[in-house]
ZAMARGU-4260 file (C-alpha; in steps of 0.2 Angstrom, whole numbers, plus 5000, padded with zeros to 4 digits):
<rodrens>
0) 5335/5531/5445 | 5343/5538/5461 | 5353/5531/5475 | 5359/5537/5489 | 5372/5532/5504
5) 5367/5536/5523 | 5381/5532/5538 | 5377/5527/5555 | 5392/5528/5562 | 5400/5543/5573
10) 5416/5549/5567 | 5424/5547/5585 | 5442/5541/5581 | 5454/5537/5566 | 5449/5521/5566
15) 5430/5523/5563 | 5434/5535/5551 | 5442/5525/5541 | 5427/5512/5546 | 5414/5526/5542
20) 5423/5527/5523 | 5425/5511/5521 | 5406/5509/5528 | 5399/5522/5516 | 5410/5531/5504
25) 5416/5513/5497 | 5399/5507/5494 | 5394/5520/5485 | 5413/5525/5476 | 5424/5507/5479
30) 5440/5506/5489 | 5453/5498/5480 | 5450/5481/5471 | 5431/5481/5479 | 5421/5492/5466
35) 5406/5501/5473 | 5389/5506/5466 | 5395/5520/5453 | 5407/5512/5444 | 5397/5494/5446
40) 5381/5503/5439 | 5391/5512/5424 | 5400/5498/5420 | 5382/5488/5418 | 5374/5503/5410
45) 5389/5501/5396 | 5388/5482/5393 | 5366/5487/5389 | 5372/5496/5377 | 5386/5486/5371
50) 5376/5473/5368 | 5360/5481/5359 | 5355/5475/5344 | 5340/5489/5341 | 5345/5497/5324
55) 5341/5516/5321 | 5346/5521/5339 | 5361/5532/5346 | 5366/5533/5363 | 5370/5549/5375
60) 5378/5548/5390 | 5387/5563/5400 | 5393/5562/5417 | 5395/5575/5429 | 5403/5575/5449
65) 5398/5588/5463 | 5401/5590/5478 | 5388/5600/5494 | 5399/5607/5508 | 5393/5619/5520
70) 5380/5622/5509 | 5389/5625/5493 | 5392/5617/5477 | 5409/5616/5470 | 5411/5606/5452
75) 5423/5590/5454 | 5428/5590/5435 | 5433/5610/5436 | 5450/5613/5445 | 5443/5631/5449
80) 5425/5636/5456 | 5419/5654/5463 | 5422/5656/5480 | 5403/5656/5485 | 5401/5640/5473
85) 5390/5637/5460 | 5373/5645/5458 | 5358/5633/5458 | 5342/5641/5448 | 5326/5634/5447
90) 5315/5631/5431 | 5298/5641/5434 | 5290/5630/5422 | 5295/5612/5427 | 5299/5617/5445
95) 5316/5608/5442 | 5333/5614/5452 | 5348/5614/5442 | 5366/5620/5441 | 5368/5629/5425
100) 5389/5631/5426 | 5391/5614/5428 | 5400/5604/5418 | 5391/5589/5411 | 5408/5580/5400
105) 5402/5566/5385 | 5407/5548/5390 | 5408/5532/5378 | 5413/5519/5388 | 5415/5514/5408
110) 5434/5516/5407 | 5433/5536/5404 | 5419/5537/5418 | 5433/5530/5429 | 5447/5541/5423
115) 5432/5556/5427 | 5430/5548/5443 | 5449/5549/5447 | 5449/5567/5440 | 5435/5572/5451
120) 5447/5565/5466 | 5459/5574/5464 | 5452/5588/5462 | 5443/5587/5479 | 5460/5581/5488
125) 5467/5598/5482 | 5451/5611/5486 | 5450/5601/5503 | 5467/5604/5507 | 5467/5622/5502
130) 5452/5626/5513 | 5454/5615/5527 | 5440/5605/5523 | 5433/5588/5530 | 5429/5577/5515
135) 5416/5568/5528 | 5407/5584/5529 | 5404/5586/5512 | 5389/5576/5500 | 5396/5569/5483
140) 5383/5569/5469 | 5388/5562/5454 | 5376/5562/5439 | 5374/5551/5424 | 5364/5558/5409
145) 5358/5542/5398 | 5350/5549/5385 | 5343/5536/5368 | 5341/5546/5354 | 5328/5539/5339
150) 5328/5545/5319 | 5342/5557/5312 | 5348/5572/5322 | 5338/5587/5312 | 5324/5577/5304
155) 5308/5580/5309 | 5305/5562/5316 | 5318/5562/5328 | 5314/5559/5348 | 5325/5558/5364
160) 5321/5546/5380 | 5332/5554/5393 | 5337/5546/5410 | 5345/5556/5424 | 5355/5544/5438
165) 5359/5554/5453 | 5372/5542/5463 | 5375/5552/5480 | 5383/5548/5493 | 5379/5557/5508
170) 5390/5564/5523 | 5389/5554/5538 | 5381/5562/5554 | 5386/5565/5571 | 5377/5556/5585
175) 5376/5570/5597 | 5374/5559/5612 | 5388/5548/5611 | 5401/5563/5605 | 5396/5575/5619
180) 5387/5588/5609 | 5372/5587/5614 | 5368/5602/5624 | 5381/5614/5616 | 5375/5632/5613
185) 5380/5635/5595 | 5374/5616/5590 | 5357/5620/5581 | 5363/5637/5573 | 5376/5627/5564
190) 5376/5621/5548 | 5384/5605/5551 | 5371/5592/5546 | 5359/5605/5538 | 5356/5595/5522
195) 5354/5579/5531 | 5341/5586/5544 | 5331/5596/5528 | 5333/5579/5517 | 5325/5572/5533
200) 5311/5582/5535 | 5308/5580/5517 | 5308/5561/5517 | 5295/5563/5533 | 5285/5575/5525
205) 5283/5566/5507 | 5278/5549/5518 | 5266/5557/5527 | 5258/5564/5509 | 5260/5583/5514
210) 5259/5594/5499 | 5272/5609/5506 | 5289/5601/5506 | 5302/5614/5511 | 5316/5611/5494
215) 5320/5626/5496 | 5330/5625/5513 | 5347/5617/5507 | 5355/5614/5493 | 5356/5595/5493
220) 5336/5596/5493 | 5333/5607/5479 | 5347/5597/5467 | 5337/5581/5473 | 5319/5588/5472
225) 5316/5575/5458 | 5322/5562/5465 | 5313/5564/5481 | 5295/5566/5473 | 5294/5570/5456
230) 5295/5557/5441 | 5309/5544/5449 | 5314/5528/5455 | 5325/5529/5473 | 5335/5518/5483
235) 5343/5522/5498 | 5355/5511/5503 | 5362/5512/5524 | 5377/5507/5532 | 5374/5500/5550
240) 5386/5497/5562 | 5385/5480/5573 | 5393/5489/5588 | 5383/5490/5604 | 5386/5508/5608
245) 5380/5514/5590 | 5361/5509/5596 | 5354/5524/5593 | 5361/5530/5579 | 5359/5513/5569
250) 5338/5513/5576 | 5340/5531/5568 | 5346/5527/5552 | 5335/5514/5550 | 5318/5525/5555
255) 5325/5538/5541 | 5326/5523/5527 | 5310/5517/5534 | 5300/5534/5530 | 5310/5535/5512
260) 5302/5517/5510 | 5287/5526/5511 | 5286/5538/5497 | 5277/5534/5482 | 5286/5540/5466
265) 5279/5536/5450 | 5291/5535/5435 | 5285/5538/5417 | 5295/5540/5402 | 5302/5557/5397
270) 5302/5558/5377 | 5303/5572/5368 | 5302/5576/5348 | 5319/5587/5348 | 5314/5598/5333
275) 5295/5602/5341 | 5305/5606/5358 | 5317/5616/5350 | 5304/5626/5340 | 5294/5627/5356
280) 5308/5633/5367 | 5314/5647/5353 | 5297/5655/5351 | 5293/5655/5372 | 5311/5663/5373
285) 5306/5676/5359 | 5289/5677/5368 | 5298/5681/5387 | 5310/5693/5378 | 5298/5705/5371
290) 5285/5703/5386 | 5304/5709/5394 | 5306/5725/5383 | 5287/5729/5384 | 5281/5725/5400
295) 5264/5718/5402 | 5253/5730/5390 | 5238/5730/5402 | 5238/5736/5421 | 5240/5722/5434
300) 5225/5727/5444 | 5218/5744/5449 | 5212/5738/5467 | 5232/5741/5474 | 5244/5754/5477
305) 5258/5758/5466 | 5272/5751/5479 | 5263/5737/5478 | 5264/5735/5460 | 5280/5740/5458
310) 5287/5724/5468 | 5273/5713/5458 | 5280/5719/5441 | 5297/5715/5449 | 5292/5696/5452
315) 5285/5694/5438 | 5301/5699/5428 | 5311/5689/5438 | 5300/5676/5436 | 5303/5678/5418
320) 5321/5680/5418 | 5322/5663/5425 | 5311/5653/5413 | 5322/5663/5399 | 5337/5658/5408
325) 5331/5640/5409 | 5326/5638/5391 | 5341/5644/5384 | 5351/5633/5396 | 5339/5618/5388
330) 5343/5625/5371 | 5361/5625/5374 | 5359/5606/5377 | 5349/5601/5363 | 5360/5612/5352
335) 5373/5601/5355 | 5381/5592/5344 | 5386/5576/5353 | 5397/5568/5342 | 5410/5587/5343
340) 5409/5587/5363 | 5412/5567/5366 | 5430/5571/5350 | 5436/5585/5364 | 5431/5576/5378
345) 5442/5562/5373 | 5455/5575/5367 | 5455/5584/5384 | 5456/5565/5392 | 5473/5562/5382
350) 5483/5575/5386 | 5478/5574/5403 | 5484/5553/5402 | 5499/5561/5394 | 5502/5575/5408
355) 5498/5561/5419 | 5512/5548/5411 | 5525/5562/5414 | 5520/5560/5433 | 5522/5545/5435
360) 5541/5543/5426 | 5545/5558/5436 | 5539/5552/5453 | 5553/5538/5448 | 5569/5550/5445
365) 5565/5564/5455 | 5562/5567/5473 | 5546/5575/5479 | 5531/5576/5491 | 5514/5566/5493
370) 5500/5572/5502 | 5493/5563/5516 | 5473/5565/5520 | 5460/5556/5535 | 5451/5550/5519
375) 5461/5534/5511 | 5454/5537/5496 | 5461/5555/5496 | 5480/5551/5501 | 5495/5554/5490
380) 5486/5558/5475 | 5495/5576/5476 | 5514/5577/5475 | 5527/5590/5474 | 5543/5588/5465
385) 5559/5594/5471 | 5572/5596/5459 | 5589/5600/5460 | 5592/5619/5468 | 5583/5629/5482
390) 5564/5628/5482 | 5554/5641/5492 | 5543/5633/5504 | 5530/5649/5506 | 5510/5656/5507
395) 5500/5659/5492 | 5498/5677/5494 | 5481/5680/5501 | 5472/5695/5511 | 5482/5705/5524
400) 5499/5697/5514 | 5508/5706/5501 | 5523/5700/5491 | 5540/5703/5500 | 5552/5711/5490
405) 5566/5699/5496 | 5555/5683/5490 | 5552/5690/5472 | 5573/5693/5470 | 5577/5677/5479
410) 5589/5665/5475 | 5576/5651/5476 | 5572/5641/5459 | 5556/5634/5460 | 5540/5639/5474
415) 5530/5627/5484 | 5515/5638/5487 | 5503/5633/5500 | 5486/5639/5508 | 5481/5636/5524
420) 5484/5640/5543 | 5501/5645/5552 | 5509/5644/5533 | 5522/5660/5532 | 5527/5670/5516
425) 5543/5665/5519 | 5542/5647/5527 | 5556/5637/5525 | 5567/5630/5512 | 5572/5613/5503
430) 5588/5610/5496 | 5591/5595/5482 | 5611/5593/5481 | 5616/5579/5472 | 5600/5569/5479
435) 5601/5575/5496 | 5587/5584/5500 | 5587/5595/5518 | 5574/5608/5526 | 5578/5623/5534
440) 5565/5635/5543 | 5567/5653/5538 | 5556/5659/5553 | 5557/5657/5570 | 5538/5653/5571
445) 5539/5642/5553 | 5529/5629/5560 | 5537/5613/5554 | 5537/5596/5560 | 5547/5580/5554
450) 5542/5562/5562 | 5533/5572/5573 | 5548/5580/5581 | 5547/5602/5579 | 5560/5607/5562
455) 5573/5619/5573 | 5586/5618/5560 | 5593/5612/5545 | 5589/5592/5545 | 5591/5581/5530
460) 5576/5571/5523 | 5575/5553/5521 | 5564/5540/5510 | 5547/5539/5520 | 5548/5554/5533
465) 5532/5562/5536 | 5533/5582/5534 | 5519/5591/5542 | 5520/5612/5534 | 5508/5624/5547
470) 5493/5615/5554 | 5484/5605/5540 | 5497/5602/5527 | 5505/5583/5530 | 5514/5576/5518
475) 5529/5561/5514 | 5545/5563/5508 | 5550/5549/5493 | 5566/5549/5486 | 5567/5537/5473
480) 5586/5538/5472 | 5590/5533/5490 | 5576/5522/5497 | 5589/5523/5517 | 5574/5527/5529
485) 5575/5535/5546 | 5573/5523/5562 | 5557/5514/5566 | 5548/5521/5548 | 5538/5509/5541
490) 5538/5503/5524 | 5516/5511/5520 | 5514/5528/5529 | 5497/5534/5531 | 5489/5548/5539
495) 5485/5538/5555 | 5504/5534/5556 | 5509/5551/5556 | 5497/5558/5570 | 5502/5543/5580
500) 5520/5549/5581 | 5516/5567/5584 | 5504/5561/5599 | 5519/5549/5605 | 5531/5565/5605
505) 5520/5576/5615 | 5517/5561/5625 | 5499/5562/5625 | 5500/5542/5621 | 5510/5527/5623
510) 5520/5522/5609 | 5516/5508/5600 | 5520/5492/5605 | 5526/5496/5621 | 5509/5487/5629
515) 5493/5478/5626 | 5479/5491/5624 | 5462/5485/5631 | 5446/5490/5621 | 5444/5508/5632
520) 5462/5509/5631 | 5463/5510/5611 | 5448/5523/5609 | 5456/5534/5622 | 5470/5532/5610
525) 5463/5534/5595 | 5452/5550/5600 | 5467/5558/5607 | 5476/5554/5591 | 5462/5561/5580
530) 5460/5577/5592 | 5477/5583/5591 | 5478/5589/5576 | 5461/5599/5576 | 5468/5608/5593
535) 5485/5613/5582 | 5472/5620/5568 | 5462/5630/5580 | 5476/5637/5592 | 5485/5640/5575
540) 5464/5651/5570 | 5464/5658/5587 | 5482/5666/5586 | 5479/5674/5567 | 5461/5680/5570
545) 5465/5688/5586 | 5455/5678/5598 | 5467/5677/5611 | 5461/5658/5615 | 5471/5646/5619
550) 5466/5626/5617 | 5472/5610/5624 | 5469/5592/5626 | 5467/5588/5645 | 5463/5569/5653
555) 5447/5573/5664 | 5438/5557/5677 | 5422/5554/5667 | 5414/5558/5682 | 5419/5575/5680
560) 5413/5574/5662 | 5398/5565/5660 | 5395/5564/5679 | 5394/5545/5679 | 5404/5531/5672
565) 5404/5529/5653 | 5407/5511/5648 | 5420/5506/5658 | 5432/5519/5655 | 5439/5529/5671
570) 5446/5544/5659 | 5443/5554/5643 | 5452/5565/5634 | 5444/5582/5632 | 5449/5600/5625
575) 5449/5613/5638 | 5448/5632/5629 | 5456/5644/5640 | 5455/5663/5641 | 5472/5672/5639
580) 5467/5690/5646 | 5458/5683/5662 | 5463/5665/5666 | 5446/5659/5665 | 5445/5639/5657
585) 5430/5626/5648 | 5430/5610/5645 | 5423/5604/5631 | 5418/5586/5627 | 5424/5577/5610
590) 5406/5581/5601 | 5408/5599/5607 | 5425/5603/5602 | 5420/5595/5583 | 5405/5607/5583
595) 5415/5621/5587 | 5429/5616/5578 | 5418/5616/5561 | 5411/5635/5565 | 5429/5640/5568
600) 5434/5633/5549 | 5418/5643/5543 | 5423/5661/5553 | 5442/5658/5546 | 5436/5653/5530
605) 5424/5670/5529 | 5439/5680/5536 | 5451/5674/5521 | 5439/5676/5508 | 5436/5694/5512
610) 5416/5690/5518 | 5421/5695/5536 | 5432/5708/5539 | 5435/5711/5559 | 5432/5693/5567
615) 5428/5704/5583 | 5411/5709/5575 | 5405/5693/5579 | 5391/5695/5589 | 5393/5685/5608
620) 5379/5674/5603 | 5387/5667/5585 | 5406/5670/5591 | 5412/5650/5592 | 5426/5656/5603
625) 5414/5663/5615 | 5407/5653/5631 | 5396/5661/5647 | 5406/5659/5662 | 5402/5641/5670
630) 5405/5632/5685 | 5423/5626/5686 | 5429/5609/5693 | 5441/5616/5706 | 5444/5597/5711
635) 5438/5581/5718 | 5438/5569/5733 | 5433/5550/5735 | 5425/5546/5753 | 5427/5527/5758
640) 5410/5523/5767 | 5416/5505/5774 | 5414/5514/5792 | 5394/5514/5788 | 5393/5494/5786
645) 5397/5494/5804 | 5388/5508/5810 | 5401/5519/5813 | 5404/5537/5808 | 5417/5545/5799
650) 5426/5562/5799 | 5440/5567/5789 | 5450/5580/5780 | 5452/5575/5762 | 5465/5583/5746
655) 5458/5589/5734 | 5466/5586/5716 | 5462/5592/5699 | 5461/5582/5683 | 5482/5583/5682
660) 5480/5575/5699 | 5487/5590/5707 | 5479/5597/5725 | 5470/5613/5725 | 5463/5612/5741
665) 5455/5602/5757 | 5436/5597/5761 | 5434/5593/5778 | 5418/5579/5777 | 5410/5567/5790
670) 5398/5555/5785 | 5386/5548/5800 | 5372/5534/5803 | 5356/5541/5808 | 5337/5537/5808
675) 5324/5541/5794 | 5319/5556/5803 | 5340/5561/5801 | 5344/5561/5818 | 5356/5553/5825
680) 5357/5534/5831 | 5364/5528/5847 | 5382/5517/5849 | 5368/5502/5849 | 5369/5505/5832
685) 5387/5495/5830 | 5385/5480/5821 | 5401/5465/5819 | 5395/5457/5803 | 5390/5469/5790
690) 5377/5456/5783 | 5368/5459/5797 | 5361/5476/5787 | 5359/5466/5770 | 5341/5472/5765
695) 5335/5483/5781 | 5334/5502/5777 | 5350/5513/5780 | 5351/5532/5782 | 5366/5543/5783
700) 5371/5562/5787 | 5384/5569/5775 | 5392/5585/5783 | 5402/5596/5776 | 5414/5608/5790
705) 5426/5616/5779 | 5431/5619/5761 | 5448/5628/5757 | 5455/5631/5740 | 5472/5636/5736
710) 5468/5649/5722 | 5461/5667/5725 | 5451/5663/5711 | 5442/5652/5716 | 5439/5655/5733
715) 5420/5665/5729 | 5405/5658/5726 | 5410/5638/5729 | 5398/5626/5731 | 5400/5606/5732
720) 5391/5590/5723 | 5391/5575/5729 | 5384/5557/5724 | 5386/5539/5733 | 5392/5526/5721
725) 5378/5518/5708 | 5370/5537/5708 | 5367/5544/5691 | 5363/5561/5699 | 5373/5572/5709
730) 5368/5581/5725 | 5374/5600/5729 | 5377/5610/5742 | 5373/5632/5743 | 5386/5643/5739
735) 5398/5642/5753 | 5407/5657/5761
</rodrens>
């Protein structure tokens, strides 16, 4: 049994974030009282067994939690996994993918599914936080093993029925369109949506009964390869939104759950004997080992060339390999001694509730840190405590850092060690005096923020101040002890709190409260709100990779944008890159910047791991910081044609101001009635009562005299585009000298 969880809505503000989680990841996973389908389904799955009756029968169930991001699997019950994430093989013989290091734990009741589930969180919440990740980018694959287990373990009557449920809850996708991607240079070579598109093309291809289906292309098609076609039943579950301007992507959604209606699956009992598949499985692994050491004892064929035969023996072998790898992985399993696994499982579980308890008392004596995330589910579930002393507020040491000699003979009693972007050796430091807790930066450049206002000196903390540490590391400040806030905190901080404030102090919004927003309003707002912090993180990239890039959030007409009117918004916010050693700017649209932003996370991740070792060996094509020059928007004008509805002309020499409502220049324009032909009209022309035109043909002459710029820069290779109101498409002069 299989389901899976498909968004329609575009992440395109906090809010519908939050929406797209609620949406999606709480259907599949729950939020809060409301339980979703995992925890629904196991807890069903357990009162089946509770209540059997059949006598001679053991159950078996294991539970397992992964997690696909950008094309790699990490383990959700490991607190560690390779950098590269796990490896997925494939058995030869059952053209199964699985992931052999992962870690399937034993489970006898619904209650320590859930404290696995919680474990798996937090685990995430950590590994997202180290490596900057978006928990929205990433698919969540958590696996239940049922298995039914007949006769005594070890007598020759004894069979297994085995059931695998793959719960998955898939990342939600952009809708290109409506977040301004579409069109962007770098959009099709990144790996944003890969596994959706492949799973897409999958779905297609199985509806339409075609026997090549590419598996192989991502990672979340291979590990669902069963699911898709093989022996399964599946359900694919989508969230729609009811919001007019998510048409497209809802009509999508519901075309994609309308081909995977179409597959066929057939599901058939998998029973095995376990002694005769143990026996079975030993003497095929003895069998592939001596083939191994031998090599086949006759020539493959005499009709090619040795070459030739040198890489066939080599497939073969590896061919080989892999079924011996697979059935000792299947040995492993039925090896297994249940009953052992399920005492150290619940073992492992106590000391863990234990290490937990301890948590919880101290998160009531002593003052610490909780992390805040975009993902609810994923907010203070990290803390860290500050005791009494000096703690060290510094970077993990990575690549390009090396221990200061200072920092290891400091005076500092405990570390706070973090990992990410603009996060110094040395950061800053927190002092716990008799429950008064202050920060002090040890840098000049120790990027530090405290209710949104930059850290310049020593400032003391108080109950519910939001802390951010570098670019992607935001947190709040509880002291049990002295619950005195700051002004204007709230009692619940959240994530969207804490960008709000640092978007009011930069003045990029109006503070809250201060007026009514309309509907355009508020999404402005909220895009804005969401932006900033992706534009800290990538100046932050930029300035350590080199790039000499600078990026920022400008308010642009959405003419100048999108070259009509959007909605009824008159502005948008967009992200406008600009080139340090020559001047040169690009403006890029919500959906591009994410696009671009993603790729930047992936070339700074590479660079940190030690896979890319100059970040100027980007090719031009690949580089995410790289554009082709393009035209610029030097400025715009409006020309008032209420002379026409006369008849008259017009002529006039017009400012024209940039997007900061600045004047870079003049346009000297005359607008004119004429005839179809373009010629002139005579002064009979003049009319007293416009409605005397209402439904006759009208022709004008637009003219353009004289263009002047204010900038050097710009003074080469101008041209103009024009469009009369109602006009989709613009109209554009030559090159004007």
């Amino acid at each position: 049994l299989n389901a899976l969880s498909k968004t329609a809505w575009p992440r395109s503000s906090n809010t519908r974030l939050c929406e797209e989680y609620l949406s999606v990841t709480a259907s599949m996973v729950g939020y809060g009282p409301n339980r979703g389908i995992v925890p629904i389904t196991c807890d069903e799955l357990f009162r089946k067994i509770n209540s059997s009756t059949e006598a001679g029968v053991k159950f078996e169930i294991t539970f397992s939690m992964l997690e696909i991001y950008n094309e790699q699997v990490r383990d959700l019950l490991s607190k560690t996994n390779p950098k590269s994430g796990l490896k997925i093989r494939q058995n030869p013989a059952q053209g199964m993918f699985y992931v052999p290091d992962l870690r399937k734990v034993p489970v006898a009741s619904y209650e320590e599914i859930e404290k696995r589930m919680a474990e798996g969180t937090n685990n995430r919440t950590v590994a997202s936080t180290n490596m900057n990740a978006t928990s929205s980018r990433a698919h969540t694959v958590v696996t239940v093993v049922f298995s039914q287990v007949f006769g005594e373990a070890g007598s020759a009557n004894a069979r297994k029925k085995t059931s695998v449920i793959n719960l998955v809850d898939l990342a939600g996708s952009e809708r290109a369109d409506s977040t301004g991607a579409t069109g962007d240079r770098l959009k099709e070579g990144a790996n944003i949506n890969q596994s959706l598109s492949t799973l897409g093309k999958v779905i297609s291809l199985l509806a339409e009964g075609q026997k090549t289906i590419p598996y192989r292309e991502s990672a979340l098609t291979k590990l669902l390869k069963n699911a898709l076609g093989g022996n399964s039943k599946t359900v694919m579950i989508a969230a729609l939104s009811p919001a007019d301007i998510n048409h497209d992507e809802t009509l999508g959604t519901l075309r994609y759950a309308d081909r995977a209606k179409q597959i066929k699956t057939k599901a058939v009992v998998n029973e095995n004997p376990l002694d005769k598949l143990i026996r079975e499985l030993k003497a095929e692994n003895d069998k592939l080992k001596s083939q191994l050491a031998t090599g086949p004892s006759q020539p493959l064929s005499t009709a090619i060339d040795p070459e030739a035969e040198q890489r066939l023996r080599s497939e073969i072998e590896s061919e080989m390999r892999e079924k011996l790898l697979a059935n000792q992985y299947q040995l492993s399993e039925a090896n297994t001694d249940f009953e052992v696994q399920l005492r150290n499982a619940r073992a492992e579980v106590s000391d863990e509730e234990e290490r937990l308890l301890q948590i919880k008392r101290r998160r009531q004596q002593v003052a610490h840190f909780l992390n805040l995330n975009a993902d609810p589910q994923l907010s203070r579930v990290v803390e860290h405590f500050l005791p009494e002393g000096k703690t060290l507020v510094g970077r993990v040491s990575r690549r390009h850092v090396s221990q200061s000699t200072e920092e290891e003979t400091g005076s500092w009693s405990e570390r706070l060690l973090l990992d990410g972007i603009s996060i110094l050796q040395r950061h800053c430091e927190i002092s716990n005096s008799g429950h008064t807790i202050s920060l002090t930066p040890l840098a000049a450049n120790a990027e530090t923020k405290i209710n949104g206002s930059p850290l310049v000196g020593t400032q003391t903390l108080m109950h519910n101040d939001r802390v951010v540490f570098g670019t992607n590391h935001y947190m709040v400040f509880i002291n049990p002890i002295n619950s005195e806030m700051s002004p204007n905190s709230p009692e619940v901080v959240d994530w969207h709190f804490a960008q709000q404030e640092i978007a009011e102090q930069r003045g990029l919004v109006v503070k809250t409260g201060e007026k009514v927003m309309t509907t355009d309003e508020q999404h402005f707002h909220d895009q804005v709100v969401e932006l900033l912090p992706m534009v800290n993180e990538v100046n932050a990239i930029s300035e350590e990779l080199n790039k000499y890039r600078t990026f920022e959030i400008v308010v642009m007409p959405v003419e100048a944008t999108y070259g009509k009117k959007k909605r009824e918004a008159t502005t948008l916010p967009v992200v406008m890159m600009r080139n340090l050693l020559n001047g040169n700017c690009w403006h890029w649209r919500y959906g591009t910047f994410l696009n671009r932003r993603y790729m930047i996370q992936e070339v700074y991740q590479k660079w940190t791991d030690g896979e890319l070792h100059d970040a100027e060996a980007i090719s031009l094509e690949e580089d995410p910081f790289w554009e082709p020059p393009e035209p610029v928007l030097v400025g715009t004008a409006c020309v008032y044609l209420q002379s026409l509805a006369y008849g008259m002309d017009f002529q006039d020499k017009l400012a024209l101001c940039d997007y900061h409502n600045v004047e870079q220049g003049s346009i000297s324009v005359g607008v004119e009635p004429c005839n179809a032909h373009g010629e002139p009209v005579d002064d009979d022309f003049f009319v007293e009562n416009p409605e005397q035109l209402v439904g006759k043909p009208f022709h004008f002459n637009v003219c353009i005299d004289q263009v002047s710029v204010a900038k050097q820069r710009f003074s080469q290779g101008l041209h103009v585009e024009y469009r009369t109101f109602g006009e989709e498409s613009y109209i554009s002069t030559q090159t004007m000298h």
